[in-house]
C-alpha positions in Angstrom: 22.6 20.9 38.6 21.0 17.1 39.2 18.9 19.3 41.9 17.6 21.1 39.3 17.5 18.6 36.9 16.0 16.3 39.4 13.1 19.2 40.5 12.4 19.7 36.5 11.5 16.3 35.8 8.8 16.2 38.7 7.4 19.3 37.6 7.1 17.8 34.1 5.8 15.0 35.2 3.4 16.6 37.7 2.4 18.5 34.2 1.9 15.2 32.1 4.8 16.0 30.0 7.5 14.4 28.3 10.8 14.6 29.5 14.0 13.1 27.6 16.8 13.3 29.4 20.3 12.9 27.5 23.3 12.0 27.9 26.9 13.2 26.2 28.6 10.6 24.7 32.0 10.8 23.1 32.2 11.9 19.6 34.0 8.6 19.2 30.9 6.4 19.9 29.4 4.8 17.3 26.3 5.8 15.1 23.2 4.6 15.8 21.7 1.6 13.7 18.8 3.0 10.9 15.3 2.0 12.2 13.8 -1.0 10.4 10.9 -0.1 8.5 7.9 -1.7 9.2 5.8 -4.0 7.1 2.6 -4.1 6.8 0.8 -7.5 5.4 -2.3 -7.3 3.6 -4.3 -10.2 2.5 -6.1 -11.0 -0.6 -9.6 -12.9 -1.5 -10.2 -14.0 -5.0 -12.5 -16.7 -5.1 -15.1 -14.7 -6.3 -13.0 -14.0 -9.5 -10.6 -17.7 -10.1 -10.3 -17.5 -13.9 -8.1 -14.5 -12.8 -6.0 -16.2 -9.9 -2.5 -16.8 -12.1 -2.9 -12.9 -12.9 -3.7 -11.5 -8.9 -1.1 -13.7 -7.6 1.8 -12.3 -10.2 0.3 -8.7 -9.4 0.8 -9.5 -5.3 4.2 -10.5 -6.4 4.8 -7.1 -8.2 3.9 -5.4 -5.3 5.7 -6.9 -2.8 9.1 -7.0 -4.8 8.4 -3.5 -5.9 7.1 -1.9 -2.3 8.6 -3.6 0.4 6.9 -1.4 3.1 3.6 -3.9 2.2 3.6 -7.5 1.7 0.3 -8.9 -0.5 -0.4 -12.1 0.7 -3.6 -14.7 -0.6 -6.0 -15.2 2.6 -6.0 -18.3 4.4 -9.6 -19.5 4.8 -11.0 -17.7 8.1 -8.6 -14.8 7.8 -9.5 -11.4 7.3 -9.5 -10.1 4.0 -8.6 -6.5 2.8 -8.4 -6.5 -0.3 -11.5 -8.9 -2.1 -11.2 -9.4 -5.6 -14.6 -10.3 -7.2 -15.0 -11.0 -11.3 -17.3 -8.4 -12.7 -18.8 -7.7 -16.7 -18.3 -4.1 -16.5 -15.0 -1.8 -16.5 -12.2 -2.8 -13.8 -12.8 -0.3 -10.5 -11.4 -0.1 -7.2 -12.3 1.4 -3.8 -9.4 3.7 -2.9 -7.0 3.3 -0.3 -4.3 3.1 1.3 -6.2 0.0 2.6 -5.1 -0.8 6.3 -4.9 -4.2 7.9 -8.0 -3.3 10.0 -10.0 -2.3 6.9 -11.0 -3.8 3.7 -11.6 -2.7 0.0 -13.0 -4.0 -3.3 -11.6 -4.9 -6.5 -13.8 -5.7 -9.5 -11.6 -6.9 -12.2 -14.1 -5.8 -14.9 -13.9 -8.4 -18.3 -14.8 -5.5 -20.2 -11.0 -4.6 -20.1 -10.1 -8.0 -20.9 -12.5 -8.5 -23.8 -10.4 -4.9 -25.4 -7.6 -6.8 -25.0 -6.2 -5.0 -22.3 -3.1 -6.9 -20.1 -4.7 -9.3 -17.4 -1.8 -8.4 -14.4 -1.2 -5.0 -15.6 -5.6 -4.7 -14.9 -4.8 -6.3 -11.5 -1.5 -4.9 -10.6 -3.1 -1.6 -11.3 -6.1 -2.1 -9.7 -4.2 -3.2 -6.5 -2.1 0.5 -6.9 -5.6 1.7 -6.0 -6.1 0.0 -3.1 -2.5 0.6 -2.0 -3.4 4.6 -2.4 -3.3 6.0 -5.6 -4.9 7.6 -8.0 -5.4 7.2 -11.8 -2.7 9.4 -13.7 -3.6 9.6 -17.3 -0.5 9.7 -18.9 -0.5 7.3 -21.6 3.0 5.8 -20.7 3.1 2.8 -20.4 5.7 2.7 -17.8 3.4 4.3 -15.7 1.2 1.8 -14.4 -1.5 3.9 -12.9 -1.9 5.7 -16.5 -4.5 2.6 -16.7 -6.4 2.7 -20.4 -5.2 5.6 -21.4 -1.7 3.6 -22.4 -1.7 1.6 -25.7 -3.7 -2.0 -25.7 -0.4 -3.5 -26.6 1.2 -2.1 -22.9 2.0 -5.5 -20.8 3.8 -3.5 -18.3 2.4 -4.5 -14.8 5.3 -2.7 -12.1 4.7 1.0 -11.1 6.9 3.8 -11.6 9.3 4.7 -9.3 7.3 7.6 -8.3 4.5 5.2 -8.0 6.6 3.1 -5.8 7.4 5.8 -3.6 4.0 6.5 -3.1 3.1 3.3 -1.9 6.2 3.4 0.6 5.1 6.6 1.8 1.8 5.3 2.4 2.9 2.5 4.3 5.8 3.8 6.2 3.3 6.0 8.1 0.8 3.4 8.8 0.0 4.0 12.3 -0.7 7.8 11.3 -4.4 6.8 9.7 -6.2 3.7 10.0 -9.6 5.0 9.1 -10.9 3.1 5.7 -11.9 5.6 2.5 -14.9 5.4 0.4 -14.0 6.8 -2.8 -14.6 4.1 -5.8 -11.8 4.7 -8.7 -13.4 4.1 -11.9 -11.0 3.6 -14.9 
């Protein structure tokens, strides 16, 4: 048998293949530990957009609490920044991600949102949802943060839904399986 065994495992890797080899173990032994999930750290810029800063540091706090597979942190100066956050007159949009920690998207945190008296951190913290991967779902709930506009004025609510949650921890969990940036621009 370990001839064989032996003779197997130098044709496979004569062949470039992967061999595992295993071994019994009693049904006693002990189970094996969960694998950790990784996280992945994104950093933020939003000196192009201050008068917002209070509200894009509470919606990097919603998302880390909220997704734990990513962690939203504000750049130090001379780091790399993948998520910039720049004031803009028009309507809040987003380049969609899942943004990687080798790519980079754009936020504009439109004040025409603001001005309709829409929640400052629920714009941001939605706005981020775009750059963590997903989409706009017009549902009018306001515990559905990505329903965006289409929810009442009065909706303050800035933490996704649980399905939005598990999106986000989807997307992250498999980080190493893509790491090419998107180009699609979300506009709300």
């Amino acid at each position: 048998m370990q001839r064989r065994t032996l003779a197997l495992v130098a044709a496979n890797a004569l062949l470039g293949a992967a061999v595992v080899v295993g071994v019994a173990t009693p049904a006693t032994a002990a189970p094996a530990a969960a694998p950790v999930a990784a996280v992945t750290t994104l950093t933020y810029d939003d000196t192009q957009a201050q008068q917002y800063a209070t509200n894009d540091a509470a919606a990097a706090a919603i998302w880390n609490t909220d997704a734990p597979n990513v962690h939203i942190v504000k750049a130090t100066r001379g780091q790399k920044v993948n998520i910039k956050i720049v004031a803009d007159p028009g309507w809040p949009h987003t380049t969609l991600g899942p943004v990687r920690p080798s790519t980079s998207v754009q936020i504009w945190f439109g004040k025409q949102a603001v001005d309709e008296g829409f929640d400052k951190t629920r714009i941001i913290a939605h706005e981020m949802g775009h750059a963590l991967g997903l989409p706009d779902n017009r549902t009018g709930l306001c515990s559905d943060l990505m329903s965006g506009h289409s929810a009442p004025v009065s909706c303050t609510n800035a933490h996704p839904s649980p399905a939005e949650r598990a999106v986000v921890q989807r997307n992250y969990s498999r980080l190493a399986a893509s790491d090419a940036p998107l180009t699609v621009v979300i506009q709300d």
